[in-house]
VOSE-238452 format. One record per residue (C-alpha): residue in three letters; x, y, z. Coordinates in pm, whole numbers, plus 50000, padded with zeros to 5 digits. Layout:
REM VOSE-238452
ALAXYZ ...
***
This chain:
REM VOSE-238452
UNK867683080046961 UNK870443093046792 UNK872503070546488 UNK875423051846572 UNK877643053046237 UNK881123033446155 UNK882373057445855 UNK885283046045645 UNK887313077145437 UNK889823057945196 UNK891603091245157 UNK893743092044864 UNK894163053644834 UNK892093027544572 UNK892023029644209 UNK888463024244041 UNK889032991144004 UNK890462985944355 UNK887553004744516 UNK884962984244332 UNK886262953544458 UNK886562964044835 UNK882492981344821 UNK881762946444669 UNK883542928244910 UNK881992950045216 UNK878802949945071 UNK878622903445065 UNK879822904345405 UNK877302928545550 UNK874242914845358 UNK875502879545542 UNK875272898945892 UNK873392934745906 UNK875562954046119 UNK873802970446443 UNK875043009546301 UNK874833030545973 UNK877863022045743 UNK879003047945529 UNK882573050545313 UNK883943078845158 UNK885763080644865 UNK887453099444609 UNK885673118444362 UNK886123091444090 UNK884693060744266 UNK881173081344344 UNK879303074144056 UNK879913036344023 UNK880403026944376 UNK876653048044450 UNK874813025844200 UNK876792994344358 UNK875703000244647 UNK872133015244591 UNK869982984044772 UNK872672975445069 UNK873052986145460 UNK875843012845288 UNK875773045345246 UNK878313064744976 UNK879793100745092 UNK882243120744922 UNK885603130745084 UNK885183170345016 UNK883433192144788 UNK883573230844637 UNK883413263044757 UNK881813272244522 UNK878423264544332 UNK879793263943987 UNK881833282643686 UNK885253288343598 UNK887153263343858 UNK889263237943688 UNK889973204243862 UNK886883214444135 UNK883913193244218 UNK880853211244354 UNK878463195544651 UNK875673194944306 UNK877943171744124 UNK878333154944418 UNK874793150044523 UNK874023134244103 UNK876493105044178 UNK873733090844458 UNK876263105344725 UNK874583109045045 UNK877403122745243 UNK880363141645253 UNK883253149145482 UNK884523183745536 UNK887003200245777 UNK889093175045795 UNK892403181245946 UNK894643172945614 UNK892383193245423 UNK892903225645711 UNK896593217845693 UNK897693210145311 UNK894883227345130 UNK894633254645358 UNK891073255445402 UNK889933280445665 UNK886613281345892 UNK885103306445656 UNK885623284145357 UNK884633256845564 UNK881433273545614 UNK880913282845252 UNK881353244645184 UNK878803231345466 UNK875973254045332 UNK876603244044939 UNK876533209645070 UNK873653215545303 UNK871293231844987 UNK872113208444804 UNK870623178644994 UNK874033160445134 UNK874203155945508 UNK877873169545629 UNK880413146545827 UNK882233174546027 UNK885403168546130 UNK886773191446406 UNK890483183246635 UNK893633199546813 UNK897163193346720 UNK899683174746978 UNK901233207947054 UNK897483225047108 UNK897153193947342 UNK900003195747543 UNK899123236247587 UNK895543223847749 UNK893743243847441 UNK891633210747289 UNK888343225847401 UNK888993261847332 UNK890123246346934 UNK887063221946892 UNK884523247746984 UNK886543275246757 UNK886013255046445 UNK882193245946499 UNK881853281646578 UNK883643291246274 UNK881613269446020 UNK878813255246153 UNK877423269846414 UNK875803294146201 UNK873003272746096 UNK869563266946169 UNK868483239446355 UNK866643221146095 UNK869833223945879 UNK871973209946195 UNK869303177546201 UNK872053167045861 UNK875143174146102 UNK877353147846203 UNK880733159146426 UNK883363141546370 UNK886313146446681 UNK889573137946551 UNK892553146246761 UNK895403155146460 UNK898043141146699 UNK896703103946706 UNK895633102546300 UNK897963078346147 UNK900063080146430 UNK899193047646580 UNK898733068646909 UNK894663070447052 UNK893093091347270 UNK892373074547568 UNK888973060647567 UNK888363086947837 UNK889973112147690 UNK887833108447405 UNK884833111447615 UNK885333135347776 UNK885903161647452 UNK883353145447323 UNK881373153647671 UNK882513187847559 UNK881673190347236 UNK877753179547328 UNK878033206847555 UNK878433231447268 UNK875973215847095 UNK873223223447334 UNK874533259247410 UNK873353266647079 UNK871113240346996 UNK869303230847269 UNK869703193847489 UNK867163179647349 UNK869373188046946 UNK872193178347115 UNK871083144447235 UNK870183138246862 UNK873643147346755 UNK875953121046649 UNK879973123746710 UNK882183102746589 UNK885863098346709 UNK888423094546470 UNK892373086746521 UNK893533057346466 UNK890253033746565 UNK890512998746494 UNK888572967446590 UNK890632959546933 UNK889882998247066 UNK887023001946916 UNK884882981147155 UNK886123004247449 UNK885953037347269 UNK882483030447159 UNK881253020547544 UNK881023058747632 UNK878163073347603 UNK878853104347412 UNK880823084747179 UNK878443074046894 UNK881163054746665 UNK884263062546403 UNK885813078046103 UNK888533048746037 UNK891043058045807 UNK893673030845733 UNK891073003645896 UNK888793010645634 UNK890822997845341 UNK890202963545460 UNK886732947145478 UNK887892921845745 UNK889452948745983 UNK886282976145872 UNK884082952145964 UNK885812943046311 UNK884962980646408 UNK881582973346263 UNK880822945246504 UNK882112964946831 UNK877862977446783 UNK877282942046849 
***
């Protein structure tokens, strides 16, 4: 039975301080009512540490938002998936679309960052998504199964067992616009697919995706109803335990 997961990534938003209080906060109200999913929240580099040993004996788990390409050395200002991994950090979130677009990150350092992240004992949120004009040109499939081939498609199937997908159409991320909740499903349909043309059904079955853009509690109940969808990556709707946990209880 594969894991149903509600995944908040604060992005570049929360100060230490800030980011203590909202784990805390997140933390009282899920003790009070287990949620029926994994919760995990990813953070920036600096809240790791603290926010890992917060949270060490609740329902949530800690990821990071990115990591090196690179093991170690010379690389000012980097943070490897080791470093990482030493905070308590479970998780950590690669590919995702404002990384590929202002950092330039390409599928081969991509891959390079998956298989760092992979040795060194962090399971990989993998975030994979068209662009509104790659949309409207009918190319979403041909795009989504591009970048798993690119970075992650190269692995073995035990390694894949720490895989989550994440599907996150660029055009509806802070946009306020959603994928329909059939539209999700059905790349999502898609993406499964391509999963078990390299994997096997039975791996596929077992793989979690996640839809992110622009999920919040009132779609979130309707997106999550399909059958290949297996729960979020909420960006803004994560900053907010009341509105993180109202995608939370759509599992109910």
């Amino acid at each position: 039975m594969r894991k149903k997961i509600v995944a908040g990534n604060w992005k570049m938003n929360k100060t230490l301080q800030e980011g203590v209080a909202l784990a805390t906060e997140l933390k009282d109200i899920l003790a009070a009512e287990k949620p029926n999913c994994e919760v995990i929240i990813g953070t920036p580099f600096i809240h790791l540490a603290t926010l890992s040993n917060l949270l060490k004996d609740s329902v949530i788990a800690v990821s990071a938002e990115n990591c090196a390409n690179k093991a170690s050395g010379a690389y000012t200002g980097e943070v490897s998936a080791a470093m990482v991994k030493s905070t308590g950090a479970e998780y950590v979130i690669l590919g995702h679309s404002e990384r590929r677009e202002y950092y330039h990150e390409t599928p081969e350092i991509l891959k390079e960052k998956v298989d760092l992240a992979l040795e060194n004992g962090l399971k990989v949120i993998f975030c994979i998504g068209e662009s509104l004009e790659q949309r409207e040109k009918g190319e979403q499939e041909a795009v989504c199964k591009a970048e798993l081939e690119g970075s992650v498609f190269h692995l073995t199937p035990e390694q894949w067992k720490n895989i989550v997908i994440a599907y996150e159409p660029i055009w509806a991320i802070g946009t306020g616009k959603t994928a329909t909740a059939e539209q999700a499903e059905e790349i999502h349909a898609f993406i499964r697919k391509c999963v078990a043309d390299v994997y096997g059904a039975e791996m596929a079955e077992d793989t979690s995706i996640l839809y992110g853009g622009s999920c919040k509690a009132s779609n979130a109940p309707e997106l999550f109803s399909k059958p290949d969808i297996d729960g979020g990556l909420i960006g803004g709707a994560s900053l907010k335990a009341p509105d993180f946990k109202g995608i939370i209880d759509a599992w109910k």
